[in-house]
N, C-alpha and C positions, 0 to 999 in steps of 0.2 A: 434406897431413898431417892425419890424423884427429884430432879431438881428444880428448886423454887423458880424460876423464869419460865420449866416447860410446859406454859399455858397455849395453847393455840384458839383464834379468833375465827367460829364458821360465819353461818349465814348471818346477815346483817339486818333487822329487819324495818327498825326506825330508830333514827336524832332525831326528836324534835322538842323543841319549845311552847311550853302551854302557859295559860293562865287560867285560874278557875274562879270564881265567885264564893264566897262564904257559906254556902248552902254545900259545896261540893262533895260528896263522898264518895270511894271507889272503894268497893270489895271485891277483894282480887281471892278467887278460890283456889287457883295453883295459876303460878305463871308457865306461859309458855315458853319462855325465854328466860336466858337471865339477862341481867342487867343491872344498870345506875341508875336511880332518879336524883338530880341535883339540883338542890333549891337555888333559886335565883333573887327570891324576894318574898315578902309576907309572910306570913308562917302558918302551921297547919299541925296534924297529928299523924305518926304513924304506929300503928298497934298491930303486933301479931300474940302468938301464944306466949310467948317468953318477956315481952315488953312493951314500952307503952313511950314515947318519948315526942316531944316538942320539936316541930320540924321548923329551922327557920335559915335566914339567908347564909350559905357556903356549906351547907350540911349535903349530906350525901347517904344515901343507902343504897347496899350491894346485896342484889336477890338473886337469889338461884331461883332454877328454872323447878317452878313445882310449891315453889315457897304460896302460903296461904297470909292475908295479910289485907287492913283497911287502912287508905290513906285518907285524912279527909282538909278540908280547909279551913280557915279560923277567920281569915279576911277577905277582901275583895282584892286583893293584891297576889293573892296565893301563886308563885310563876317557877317553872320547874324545868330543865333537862331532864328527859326521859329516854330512855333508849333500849332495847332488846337485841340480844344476839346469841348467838352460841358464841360457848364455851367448853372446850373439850382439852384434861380430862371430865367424865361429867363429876358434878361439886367440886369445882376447883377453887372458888374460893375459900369452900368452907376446910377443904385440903390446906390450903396455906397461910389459913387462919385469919382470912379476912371478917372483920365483925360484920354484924348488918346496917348499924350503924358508925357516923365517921364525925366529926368538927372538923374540915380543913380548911377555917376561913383564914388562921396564921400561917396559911402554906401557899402564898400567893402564884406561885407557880403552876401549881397544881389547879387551884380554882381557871387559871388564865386557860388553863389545857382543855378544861369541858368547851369553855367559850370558843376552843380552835376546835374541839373536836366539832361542835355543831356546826361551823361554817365551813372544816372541809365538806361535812358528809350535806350541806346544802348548796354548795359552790356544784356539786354536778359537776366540775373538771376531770378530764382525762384518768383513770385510772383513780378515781376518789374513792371509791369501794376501797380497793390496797392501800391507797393510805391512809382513811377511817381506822384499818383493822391495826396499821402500824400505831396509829394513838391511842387506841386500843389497849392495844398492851404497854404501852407507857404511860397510862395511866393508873393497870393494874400493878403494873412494877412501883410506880409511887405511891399507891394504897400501902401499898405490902409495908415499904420503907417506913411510912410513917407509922402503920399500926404497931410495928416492932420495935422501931430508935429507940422509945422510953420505958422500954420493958423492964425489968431487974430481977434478981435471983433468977438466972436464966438455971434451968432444969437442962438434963441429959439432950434432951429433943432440940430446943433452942440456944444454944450454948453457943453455936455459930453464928447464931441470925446476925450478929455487929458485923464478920468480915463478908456475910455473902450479901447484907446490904450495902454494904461499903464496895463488894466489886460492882454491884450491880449498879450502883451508881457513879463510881469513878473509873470503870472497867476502859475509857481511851484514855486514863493515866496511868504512870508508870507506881506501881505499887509493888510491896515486899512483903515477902512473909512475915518477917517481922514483925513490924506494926499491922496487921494482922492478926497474929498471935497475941499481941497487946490491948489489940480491941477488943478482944475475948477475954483475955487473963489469963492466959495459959505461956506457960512455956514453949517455944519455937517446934522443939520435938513432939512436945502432946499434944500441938495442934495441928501438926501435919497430919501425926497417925489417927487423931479424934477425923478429921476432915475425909480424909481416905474414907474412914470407916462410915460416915455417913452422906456423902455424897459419891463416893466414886469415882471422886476428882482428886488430883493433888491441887494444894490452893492457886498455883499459877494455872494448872492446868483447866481449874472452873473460868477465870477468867477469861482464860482462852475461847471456850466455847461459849462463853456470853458475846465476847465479839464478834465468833463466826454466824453467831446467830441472828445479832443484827446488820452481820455483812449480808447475808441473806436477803434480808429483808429490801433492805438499800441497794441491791441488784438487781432484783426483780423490780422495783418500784421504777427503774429506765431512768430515773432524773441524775444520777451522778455517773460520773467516768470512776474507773478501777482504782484510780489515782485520789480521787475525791474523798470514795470511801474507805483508805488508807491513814489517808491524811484524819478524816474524822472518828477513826477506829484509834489511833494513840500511832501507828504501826510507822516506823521508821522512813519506810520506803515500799514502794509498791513491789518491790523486789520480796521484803519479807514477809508481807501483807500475799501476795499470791502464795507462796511455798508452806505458809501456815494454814492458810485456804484448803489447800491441797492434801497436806497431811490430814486434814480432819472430815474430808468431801471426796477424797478421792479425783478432783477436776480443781481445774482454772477453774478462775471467776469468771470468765469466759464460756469456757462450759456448763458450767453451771445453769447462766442465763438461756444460754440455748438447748439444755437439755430442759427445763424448766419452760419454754416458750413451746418445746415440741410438748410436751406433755398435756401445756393448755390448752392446746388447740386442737390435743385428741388422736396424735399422729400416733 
């Protein structure tokens, strides 16, 4: 079983912000991209084969790259984040069971995120491509959370989704199998060996590779010291935070940056 976080963000191709007129319609026959469109304001329709639903301010839909689909508008206010990108694996949302449509206007954080996403990727700062792609996926990681928190009768497949949302989102706090185990409903024992069996991981040990994954990320991105991303990973001390590093990358975080800096540049 892949694990839920291993989404990766390629080319990048637009954020931006529109507004449309009443008259507006788009017929999209397959996207080239996938992407978010995130209403901002007015409302509007969006209809494919499967649905038909009223688009209005804090709503959000998630397309895959190929999706067939007309969005149109209903007022003169009609204002929207738009955005395309890769996404690999290919359908990965539909992989991780993102809908196509979303309401996140009670998830104020999350709405705040489009709003940062669009002024990194128009700030044109330094290195704003890589951190585009890192909001990127912290916005797919909060889709996810939210589509699943109020799920019930979770089946064989889903049974975990309470503790691998909970690391994904508490993953620089200190958390136990235990309540773990409890946010699932299982016994400490059946949800080790349930988790092994479909993740791969033992439950510390997903955790673990959630942090190294965004130690990654916060490495290359040049703006923190080793210490910084230690500290913002949960990890004791920078002593623990490298040796962890290490077991699961084979390098310092040191190395890391510099084998990763040679590779950029094509050496």
């Amino acid at each position: 079983m892949q694990s839920y976080y291993d989404i990766n963000i390629g080319d990048i191709s637009v954020v931006v912000k529109k507004k449309e007129i009443a008259s507006f319609v788009y017929n999209c026959e397959g996207r080239y991209q996938d992407g978010f469109i995130f209403i901002t304001g007015g409302t509007g329709v969006f209809e494919n084969s499967e649905q038909k639903v009223k688009l209005q301010k804090d709503d959000v839909l998630i397309l895959s790259k190929g999706e067939k689909y007309t969005v149109s508008a209903l007022d003169n206010d009609f204002e929207y984040i738009t955005t395309a990108f890769e996404v690999y694996p290919q359908n990965a949302f539909h992989t991780i069971g993102l809908p196509t449509f979303m309401k996140i206007g009670a998830h104020r954080y999350l709405v705040n995120q489009f709003e940062w996403l669009l002024s990194i990727w128009e700030e044109r700062s330094p290195l704003y491509v890589l951190k585009t792609k890192i909001q990127l996926e912290q916005i797919i990681i909060d889709l996810f959370n939210i589509s699943t928190e109020n799920k019930e009768n979770a089946t064989d497949d889903n049974i975990l989704l309470p503790a691998i949302n909970y690391i994904n989102r508490f993953y620089d706090k200190e958390i136990s199998v235990t309540e773990l185990a409890e946010l699932c409903k299982l016994s400490v024992s059946h949800f080790r060996r349930v988790f092994k069996e479909k993740t791969g991981f033992t439950p510390l040990g997903y955790r673990e590779s959630v942090r190294i994954h965004w130690a990654k990320q916060l490495l290359i991105s040049d703006f923190f010291t080793v210490s910084e991303i230690a500290h913002k990973l949960g990890y004791y001390d920078i002593y623990h935070f490298s040796k962890d590093f290490k077991r699961y990358t084979a390098m310092s975080p040191k190395e890391y940056v510099k084998n990763y800096k040679k590779t950029a540049a094509g050496e």
